[in-house]
N, C-alpha and C positions, 0 to 999 in steps of 0.2 A: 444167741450172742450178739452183742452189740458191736460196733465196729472200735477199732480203739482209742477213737478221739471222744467217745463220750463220756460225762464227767460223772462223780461220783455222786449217787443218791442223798440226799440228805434229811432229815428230821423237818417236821417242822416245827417251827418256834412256838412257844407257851401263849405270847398276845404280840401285838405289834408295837407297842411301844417299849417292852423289854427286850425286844429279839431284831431293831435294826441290825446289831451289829452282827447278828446271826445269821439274818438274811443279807447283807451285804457277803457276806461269808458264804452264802449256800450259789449268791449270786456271781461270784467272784472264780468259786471252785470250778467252773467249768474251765476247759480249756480255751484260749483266745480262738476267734472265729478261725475256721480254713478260711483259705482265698476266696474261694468259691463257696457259697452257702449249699449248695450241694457238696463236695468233696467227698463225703463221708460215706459210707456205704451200710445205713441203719438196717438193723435187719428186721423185717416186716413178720416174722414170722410164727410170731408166739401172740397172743393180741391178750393174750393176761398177764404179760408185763407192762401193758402200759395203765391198767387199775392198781397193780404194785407202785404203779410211778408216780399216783395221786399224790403223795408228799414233797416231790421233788415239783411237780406243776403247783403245787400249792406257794411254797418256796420260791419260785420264779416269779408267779403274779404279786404275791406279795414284796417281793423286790423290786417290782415296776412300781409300786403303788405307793414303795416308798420315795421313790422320788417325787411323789404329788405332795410332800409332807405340810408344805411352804408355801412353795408358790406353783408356778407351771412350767416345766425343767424346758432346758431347750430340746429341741428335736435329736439333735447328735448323741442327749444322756439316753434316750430310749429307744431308738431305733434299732439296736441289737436284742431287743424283747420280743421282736416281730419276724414274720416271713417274710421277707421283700416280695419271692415272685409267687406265694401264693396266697397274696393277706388279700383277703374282700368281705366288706363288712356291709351289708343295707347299702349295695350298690358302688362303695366307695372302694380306689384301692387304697396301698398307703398310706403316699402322700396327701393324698382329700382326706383321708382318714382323720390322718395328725391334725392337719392345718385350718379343718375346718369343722371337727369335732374335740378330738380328746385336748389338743392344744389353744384351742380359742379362749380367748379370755372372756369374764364377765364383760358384758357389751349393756347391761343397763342394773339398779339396783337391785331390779326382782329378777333379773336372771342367774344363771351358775355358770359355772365353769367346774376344773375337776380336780382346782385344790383340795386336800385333804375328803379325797373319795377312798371307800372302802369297799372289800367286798364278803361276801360270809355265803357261808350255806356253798361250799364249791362240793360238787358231788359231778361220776361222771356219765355222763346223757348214754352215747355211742361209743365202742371200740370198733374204728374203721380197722385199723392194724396197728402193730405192734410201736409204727410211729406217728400215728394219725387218731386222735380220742377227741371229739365230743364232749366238754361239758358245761355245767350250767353255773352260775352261781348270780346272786344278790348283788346287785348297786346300789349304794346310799352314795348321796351328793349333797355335803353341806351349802346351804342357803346362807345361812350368818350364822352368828354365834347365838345355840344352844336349837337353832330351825332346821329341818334336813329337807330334802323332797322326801315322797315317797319313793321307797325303795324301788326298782323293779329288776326281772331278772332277764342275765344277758345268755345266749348260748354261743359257745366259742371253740372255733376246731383249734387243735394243739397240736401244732407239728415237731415231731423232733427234728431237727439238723446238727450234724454232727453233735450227736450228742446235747446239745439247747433244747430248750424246751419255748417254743417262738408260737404268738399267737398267730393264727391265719382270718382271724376272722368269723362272723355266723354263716360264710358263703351266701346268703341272701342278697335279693336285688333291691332293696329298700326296705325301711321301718313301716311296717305298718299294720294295722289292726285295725281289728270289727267291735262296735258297741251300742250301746242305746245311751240318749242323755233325753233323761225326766224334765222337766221344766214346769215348774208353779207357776201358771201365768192367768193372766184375763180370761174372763168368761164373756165373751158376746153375747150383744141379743140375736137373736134369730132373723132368717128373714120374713118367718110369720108374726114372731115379734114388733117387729119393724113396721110391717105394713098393717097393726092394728093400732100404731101412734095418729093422732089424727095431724101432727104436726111435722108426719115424714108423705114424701110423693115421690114417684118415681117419673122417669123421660129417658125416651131412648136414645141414644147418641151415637149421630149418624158418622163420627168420627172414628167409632170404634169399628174394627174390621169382621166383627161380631154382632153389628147391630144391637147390641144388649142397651139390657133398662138399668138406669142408674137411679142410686136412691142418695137421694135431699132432703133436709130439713130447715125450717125455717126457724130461726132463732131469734125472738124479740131484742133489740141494739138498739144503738145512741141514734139512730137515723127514723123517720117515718116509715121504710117499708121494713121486716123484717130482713135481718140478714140470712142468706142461704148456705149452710151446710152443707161440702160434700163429705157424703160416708158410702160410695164408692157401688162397686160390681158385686153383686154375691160373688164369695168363692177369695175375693181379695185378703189381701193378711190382715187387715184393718178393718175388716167391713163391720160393722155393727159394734165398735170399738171408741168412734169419735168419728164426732158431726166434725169436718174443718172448716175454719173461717179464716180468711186475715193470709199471715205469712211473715218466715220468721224474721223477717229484713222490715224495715217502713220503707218502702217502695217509693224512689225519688220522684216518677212522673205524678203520683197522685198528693201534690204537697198538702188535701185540704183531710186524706184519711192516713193514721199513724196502722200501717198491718201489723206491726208485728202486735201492739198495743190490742188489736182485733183479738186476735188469734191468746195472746195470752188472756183477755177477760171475757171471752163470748166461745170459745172450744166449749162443744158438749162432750164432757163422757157418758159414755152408753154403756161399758162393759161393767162386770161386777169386777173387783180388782181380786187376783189371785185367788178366782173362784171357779176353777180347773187344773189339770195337766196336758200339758203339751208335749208328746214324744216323738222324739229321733231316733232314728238310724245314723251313726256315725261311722262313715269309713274315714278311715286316720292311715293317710297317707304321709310322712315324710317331705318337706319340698327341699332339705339338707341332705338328708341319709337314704341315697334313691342314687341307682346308676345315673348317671350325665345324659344317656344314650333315648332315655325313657322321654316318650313327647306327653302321653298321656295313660290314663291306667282307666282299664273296663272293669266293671265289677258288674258280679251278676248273681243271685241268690233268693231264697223264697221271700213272696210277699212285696219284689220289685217287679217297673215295672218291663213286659217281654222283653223288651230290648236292651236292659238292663242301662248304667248310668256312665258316665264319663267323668274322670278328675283331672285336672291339668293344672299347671303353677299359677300363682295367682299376681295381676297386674299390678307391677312394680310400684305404683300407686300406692295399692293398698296392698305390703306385702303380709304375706302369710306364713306360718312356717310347717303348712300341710298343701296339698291339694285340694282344687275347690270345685265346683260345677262348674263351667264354662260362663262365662256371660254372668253368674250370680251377681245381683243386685245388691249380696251381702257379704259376697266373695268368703263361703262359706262350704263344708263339706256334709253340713246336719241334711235328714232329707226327711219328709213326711210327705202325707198327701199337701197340708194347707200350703206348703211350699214350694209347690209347683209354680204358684204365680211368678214366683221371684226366680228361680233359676228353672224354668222350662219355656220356650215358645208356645201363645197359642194357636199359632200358624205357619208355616215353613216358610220364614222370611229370610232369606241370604244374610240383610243388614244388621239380623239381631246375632249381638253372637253366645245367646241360648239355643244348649239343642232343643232340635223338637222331638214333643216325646207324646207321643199320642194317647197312651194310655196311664199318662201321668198318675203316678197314686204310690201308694204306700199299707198294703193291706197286713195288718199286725195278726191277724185270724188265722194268717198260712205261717208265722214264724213262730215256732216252739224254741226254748231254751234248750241250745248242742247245736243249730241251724247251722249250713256251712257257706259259707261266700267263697267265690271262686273271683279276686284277681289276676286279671291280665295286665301284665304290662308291654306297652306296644310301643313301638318309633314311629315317626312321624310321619312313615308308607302306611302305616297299621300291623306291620310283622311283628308278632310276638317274640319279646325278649327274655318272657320268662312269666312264671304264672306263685300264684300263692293261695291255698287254699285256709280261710282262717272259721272260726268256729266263735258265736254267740255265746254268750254264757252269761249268766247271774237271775234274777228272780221277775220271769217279765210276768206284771197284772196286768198292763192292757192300762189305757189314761185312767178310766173310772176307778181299776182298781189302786192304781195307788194315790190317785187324789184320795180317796177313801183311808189312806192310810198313811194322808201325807204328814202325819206327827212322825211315823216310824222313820219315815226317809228322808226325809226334808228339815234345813235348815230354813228359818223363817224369818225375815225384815222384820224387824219392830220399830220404824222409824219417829222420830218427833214431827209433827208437821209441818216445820219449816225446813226441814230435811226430805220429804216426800218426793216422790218425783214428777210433780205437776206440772203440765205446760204451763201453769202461773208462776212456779216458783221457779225454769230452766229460765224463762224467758224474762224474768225479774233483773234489772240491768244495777240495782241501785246498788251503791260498795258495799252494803253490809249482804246481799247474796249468796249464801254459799256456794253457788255454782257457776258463778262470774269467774274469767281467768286469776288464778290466783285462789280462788275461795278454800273452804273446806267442808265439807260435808260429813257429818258425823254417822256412821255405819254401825248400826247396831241388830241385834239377832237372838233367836234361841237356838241352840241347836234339835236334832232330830233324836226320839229318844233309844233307837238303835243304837246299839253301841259300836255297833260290826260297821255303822256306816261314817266314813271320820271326813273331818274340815282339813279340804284341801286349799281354801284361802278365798280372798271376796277382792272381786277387780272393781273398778271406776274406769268410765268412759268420758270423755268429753270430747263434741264435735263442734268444728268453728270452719270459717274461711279464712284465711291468710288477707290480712287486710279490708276484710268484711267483703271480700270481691265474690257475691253468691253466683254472679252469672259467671262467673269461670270456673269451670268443674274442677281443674286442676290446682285449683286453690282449697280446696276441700281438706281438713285433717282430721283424723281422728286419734285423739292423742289419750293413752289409753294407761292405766296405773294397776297393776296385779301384785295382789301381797300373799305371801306365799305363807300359808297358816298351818302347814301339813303338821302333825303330833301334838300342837298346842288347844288348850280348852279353851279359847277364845271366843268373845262375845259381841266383839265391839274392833272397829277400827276407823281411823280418823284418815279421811282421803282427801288430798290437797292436791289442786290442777297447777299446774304452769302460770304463771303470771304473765297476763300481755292482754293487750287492752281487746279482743275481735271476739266477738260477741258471740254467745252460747246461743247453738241452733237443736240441740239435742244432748241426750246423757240417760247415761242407763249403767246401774249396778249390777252384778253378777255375782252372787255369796253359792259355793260350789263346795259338795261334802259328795264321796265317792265309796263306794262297795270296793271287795277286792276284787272284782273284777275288772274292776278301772269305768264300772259304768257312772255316769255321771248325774248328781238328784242337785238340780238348781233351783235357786229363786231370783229371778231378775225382775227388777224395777226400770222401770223408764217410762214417759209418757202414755205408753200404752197400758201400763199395771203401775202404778205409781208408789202400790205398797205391797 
């Protein structure tokens, strides 16, 4: 028996659009809160009346959710939906809960908020007891009109209080999850490649803490000697990718050579363009829906390396809205071996603030599909605040194998040429550029002919200084355009930058089509894979 402030069970409604007045009714029928949100004395003690009470929890949510009908209710209209003292969601209690998830408004045009969100498929996970169920259901989040995101699903403890039916939250310490993202990218040449060019040399550089040979090419230019190419370290993210010359600013002490001018019409490319895969490990951390208390998060699992990796919030600079590597150069969370360069030290330097990671690598030969990652989340002593253990999943080939099969999974750039993404064409100043502040760049594609594998939307990137001021870091922007394509058969999309006069230093697309596992099959263009 229940205590006798609990309210009467109710039906649940046919759909949601004929049955507000139903659910205002099913939401209404309980009794006004006790004083105390404790008061009541539920009784815990049958735990197959709270599966009978699946209709009455269905009833409740769907009564929360119609107050998202419109617009984004105030806090006061929903606050008796919830457990005040035992709500925690991904870290948040509450008040962070409201204020900085469910109630935040759209903050740009390709993002959401949670007007007109629904939910479906509510079925129940766990019966803790007879006032404490576990369960699961679907989110859709309208994007604009007739666009959703994809769906995904939430798990939520249900607490009764006097009789209510009040969310508590996933109890979890943060969002977060484990994946792989494919990438169609450039094919290098080799470094045996390299060194049977008769027009590449190598020289050691006594600057590097490494002693290492770097390799140069000499590139016939407007000058009597040729000009010289760096194309870098083995093992670099670039190396066998582009000879550089030049530089993307014309450089005011040398007023008799134009660089950027260099650099846009004497870059050698070396790679084949999107004549390989590139894959990741994605650990997707949260930097919103993550306790306060968390400084950084360990993650450790097969195929890393012994010491496993570090994630921490990323520099307000360049904010993120996950965890990234410490020090990343691309303030990013993706991890493989070739990316070591960029977020690992090759030396135990204090100054650098990448870890060092001595066995730097990413071996795909020890990760089978089911693989389990063990998250730690630690404060800023190193004490463990709580841990998560998450599990790999969807169809891994290994690079070759799904380059081999990149019709099935991959969505493909089909650009016009004056669309490419060429260091001639980013570095092209004149008004009619599409990729001048201001321009427009036409996005065109096939999709992949899986059909399990669907268009999650195609971003634009454009990077500039503030003022063209390149020697000050902190004028640096990266100003970035994502359109959100989720359910539509889209082929094509037209991406327009910002208008303002500071000149295009880089730019890179990203057309992103995903499995249900949320793993990720991209094709991105930018100077390095232009098509």
């Amino acid at each position: 028996m229940l205590a006798a402030c609990q309210a009467p069970e109710t039906s649940e409604p046919a759909d949601r659009a004929g049955a507000s007045k139903s659910i205002e009714s099913a939401a209404e029928a309980e009794l006004p809160d006790c004083a105390s949100p404790r008061c009541c004395d539920d009784d815990a003690s049958n735990p197959a009346s709270s599966v009978a009470a699946l209709p009455a929890i269905r009833a409740r949510l769907r009564a929360l959710v119609a107050r998202f009908d419109d617009e984004l209710p105030a806090k006061s209209e929903i606050v008796r939906f919830f457990d005040p003292d035992g709500f925690y969601h991904n870290g948040l209690r509450l008040d962070a809960f409201l204020d900085s998830v469910l109630l935040k408004p759209r903050n740009t045009p390709e993002g959401f908020d949670y007007v007109g969100f629904t939910f479906s498929d509510l079925e129940v996970d766990q019966v803790v007891d007879a006032s404490h169920v576990f369960v699961t259901y679907a989110v859709s989040v309208k994007h604009s009109r007739g666009v959703r995101f994809r769906p995904w699903t939430e798990r939520m403890l249900m607490t009764r209080v006097c009789g209510h039916w009040r969310l508590s939250g996933n109890q979890q310490i943060a969002r977060a999850s484990v994946g792989f993202r494919a990438r169609l990218a450039e094919k290098p040449l080799t470094q045996a490649e390299l060194g049977a060019r008769p027009d590449v040399y190598t020289a050691i550089q006594t600057w590097d803490p490494l002693q290492r040979a770097a390799y140069f090419m000499r590139i016939p230019g407007p000058f009597n000697s040729p000009l010289i190419g760096w194309i870098g370290f083995p093992g670099d993210s670039t190396f066998g990718v582009i000879a550089w010359v030049g530089n993307t600013f014309d450089l005011w002490w040398t007023p008799d050579v134009n660089e950027r001018e260099l650099m846009r019409q004497y870059n050698q490319y070396l790679a084949a363009p999107s004549g390989r895969v590139r894959a990741y490990m994605v650990f997707e951390v949260s930097s919103v829906e993550i306790d306060p208390r968390v400084s950084y998060v360990h993650v450790t699992g097969p195929g890393l390396p012994s010491a496993g990796l570090n994630l921490v919030r990323s520099d307000p600079q360049f904010p993120r809205d996950y965890l990234i590597f410490p020090g990343d150069q691309f303030h990013w969370n993706a991890f493989s071996t070739e990316r070591c360069v960029n977020m690992a030290k090759l030396v135990d330097n204090p100054n650098d603030p990448r870890d060092f990671i001595p066995d730097c690598g990413l071996d795909w030969s020890r990760i089978p599909s089911g693989s389990s990652y063990v998250y730690s989340f630690r404060d800023a002593g190193g004490s463990v605040l709580g841990q998560k253990t998450l599990e790999l999943r969807g169809e891994l080939l290994g690079e070759a194998g799904w380059y081999a099969a990149r019709d099935r999974f991959f969505g493909q750039f089909t650009l016009d040429p004056t669309f490419q993404f060429t260091i001639s064409n980013l570095l092209d100043t004149s008004v009619s550029s599409p990729f001048v502040g201001g321009g427009t760049v036409s996005l065109k594609w096939r999709p992949p002919t899986n059909p399990e594998v669907l268009l999650e939307g195609v971003s634009y990137w454009r990077q500039y200084y503030l003022n063209d001021d390149f020697s000050n870091f902190s004028s640096l922007r990266q100003e970035e355009h994502w359109y959100n394509l989720y359910g539509r058969a889209a082929t094509s999309r037209m991406a327009t930058s910002e208008p303002n006069p500071f000149l295009t230093t880089w730019a890179w697309s990203t057309l992103t089509f995903s499995d249900a596992f949320g793993n990720w099959f991209d094709h991105e263009v930018s100077p390095l894979n232009p098509y």
